[in-house]
C-alpha positions as CSV (number, residue, x, y, z in Angstrom):
1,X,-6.4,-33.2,-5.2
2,X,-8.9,-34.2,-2.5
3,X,-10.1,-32.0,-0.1
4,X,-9.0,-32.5,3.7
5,X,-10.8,-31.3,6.5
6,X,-8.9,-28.9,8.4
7,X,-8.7,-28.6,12.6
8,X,-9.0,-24.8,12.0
9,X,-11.5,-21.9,11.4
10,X,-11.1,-19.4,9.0
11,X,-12.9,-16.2,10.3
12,X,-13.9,-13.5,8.4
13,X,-15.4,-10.1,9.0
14,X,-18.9,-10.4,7.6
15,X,-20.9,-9.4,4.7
16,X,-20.3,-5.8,5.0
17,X,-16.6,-6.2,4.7
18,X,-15.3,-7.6,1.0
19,X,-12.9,-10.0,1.2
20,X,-9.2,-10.1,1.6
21,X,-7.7,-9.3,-1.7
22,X,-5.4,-12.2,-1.7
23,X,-5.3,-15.8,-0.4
24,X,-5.6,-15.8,3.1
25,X,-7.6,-15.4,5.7
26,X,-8.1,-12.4,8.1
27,X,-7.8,-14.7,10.9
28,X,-7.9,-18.5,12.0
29,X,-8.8,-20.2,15.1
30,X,-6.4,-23.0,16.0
31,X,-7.8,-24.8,19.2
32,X,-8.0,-22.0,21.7
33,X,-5.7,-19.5,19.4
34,X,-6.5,-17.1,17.3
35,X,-3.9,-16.3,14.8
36,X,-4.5,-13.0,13.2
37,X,-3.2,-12.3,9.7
38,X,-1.0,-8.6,9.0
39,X,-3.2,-5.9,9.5
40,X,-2.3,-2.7,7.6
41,X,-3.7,0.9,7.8
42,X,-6.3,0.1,5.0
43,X,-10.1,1.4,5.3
44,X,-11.8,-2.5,5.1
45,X,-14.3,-1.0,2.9
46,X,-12.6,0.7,0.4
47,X,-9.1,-0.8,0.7
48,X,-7.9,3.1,0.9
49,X,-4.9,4.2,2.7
50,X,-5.7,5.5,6.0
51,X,-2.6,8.4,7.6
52,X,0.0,9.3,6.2
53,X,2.5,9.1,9.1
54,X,3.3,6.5,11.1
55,X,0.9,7.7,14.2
56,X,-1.8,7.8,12.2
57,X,-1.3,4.6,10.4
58,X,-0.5,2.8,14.0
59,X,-3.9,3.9,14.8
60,X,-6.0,2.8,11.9
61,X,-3.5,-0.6,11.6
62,X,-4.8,-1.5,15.8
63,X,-8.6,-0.2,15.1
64,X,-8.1,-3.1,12.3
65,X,-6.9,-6.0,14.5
66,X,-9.7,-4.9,16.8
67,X,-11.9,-5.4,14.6
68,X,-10.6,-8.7,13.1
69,X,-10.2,-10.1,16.9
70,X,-13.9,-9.0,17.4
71,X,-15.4,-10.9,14.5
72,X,-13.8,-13.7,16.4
73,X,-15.2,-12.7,19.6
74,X,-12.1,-11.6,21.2
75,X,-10.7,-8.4,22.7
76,X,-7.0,-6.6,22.9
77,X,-7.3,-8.1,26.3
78,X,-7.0,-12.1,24.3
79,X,-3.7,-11.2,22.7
80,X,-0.8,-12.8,23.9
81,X,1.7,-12.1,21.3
82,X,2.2,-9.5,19.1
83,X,4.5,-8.4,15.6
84,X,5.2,-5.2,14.4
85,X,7.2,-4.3,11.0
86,X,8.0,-0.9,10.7
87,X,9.1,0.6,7.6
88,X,11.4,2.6,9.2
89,X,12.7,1.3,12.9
90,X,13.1,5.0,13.9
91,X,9.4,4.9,13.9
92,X,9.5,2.9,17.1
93,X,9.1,5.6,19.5
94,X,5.6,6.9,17.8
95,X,4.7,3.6,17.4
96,X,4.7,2.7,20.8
97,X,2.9,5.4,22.2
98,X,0.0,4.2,20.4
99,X,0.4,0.6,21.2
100,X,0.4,2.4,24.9
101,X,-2.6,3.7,24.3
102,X,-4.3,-0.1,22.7
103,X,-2.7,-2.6,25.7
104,X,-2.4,-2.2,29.3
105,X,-0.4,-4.4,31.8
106,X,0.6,-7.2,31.8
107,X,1.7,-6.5,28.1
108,X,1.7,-9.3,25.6
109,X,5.0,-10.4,24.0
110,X,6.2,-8.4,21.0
111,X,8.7,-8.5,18.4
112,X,9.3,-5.2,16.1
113,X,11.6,-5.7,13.2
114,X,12.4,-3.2,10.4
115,X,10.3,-4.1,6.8
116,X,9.4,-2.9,3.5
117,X,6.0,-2.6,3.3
118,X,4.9,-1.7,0.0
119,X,3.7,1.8,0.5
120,X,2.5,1.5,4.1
121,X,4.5,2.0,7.3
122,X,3.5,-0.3,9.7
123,X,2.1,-4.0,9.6
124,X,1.1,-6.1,12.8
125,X,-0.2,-9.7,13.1
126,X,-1.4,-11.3,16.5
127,X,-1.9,-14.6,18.5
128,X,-4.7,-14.1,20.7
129,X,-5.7,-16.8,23.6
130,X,-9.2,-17.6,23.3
131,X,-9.1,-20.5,25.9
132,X,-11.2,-18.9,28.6
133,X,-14.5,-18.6,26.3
């Protein structure tokens, strides 16, 4: 199969950071978007489980898309859109005192929907807007 040239950019955290453990990329620029893959409560080094309740893995899960939006030179302040999957959708509540905490006004969109995660209890993925750079 020949190899096509893609209008995107895969983006990837750097050296210090092994790569994702599957086939995807931790984020792609589109254009003047930045689509952000999951991001899970994982230490990027070690791939270790970081909390073990849903606060502390909100934490660790948004300290991981800031750090995949800053290898693509964007901030919390790019994101336009945002999607949450909670394990459990009672979780909500904790789960958006953190995001509190992450975004200010004027909030992206969002979309939270209940999920199993595979032994972790919260996922988000983000668009970003990059079109100002």
């Amino acid at each position: 199969m020949a190899e096509r040239t893609r209008a995107w950019q895969s983006v990837t955290l750097g050296d210090e950071f092994p790569p994702p453990a599957g086939p995807y990329s931790p984020a792609v620029r589109a254009g003047d978007l930045l689509i952000v893959s999951g991001q899970v409560p994982r230490d990027p080094r070690s791939g270790a489980l970081v909390g073990d309740d849903v606060t502390a893995q909100a934490r660790s899960t948004l300290d991981n898309l800031r750090r995949v939006l800053a290898a693509a030179g964007a901030g919390v302040e790019d994101v336009v859109s945002v999607t949450v999957y909670l394990a459990d959708e009672n979780d909500w509540g904790a789960f958006n005192d953190v995001y509190r905490a992450v975004f200010s006004p004027p909030y992206p969109t969002r979309t939270v929907v209940g999920a199993r995660l595979r032994g972790v209890l919260v996922e988000v993925s983000a668009v970003a807007w990059l079109g100002r750079r």
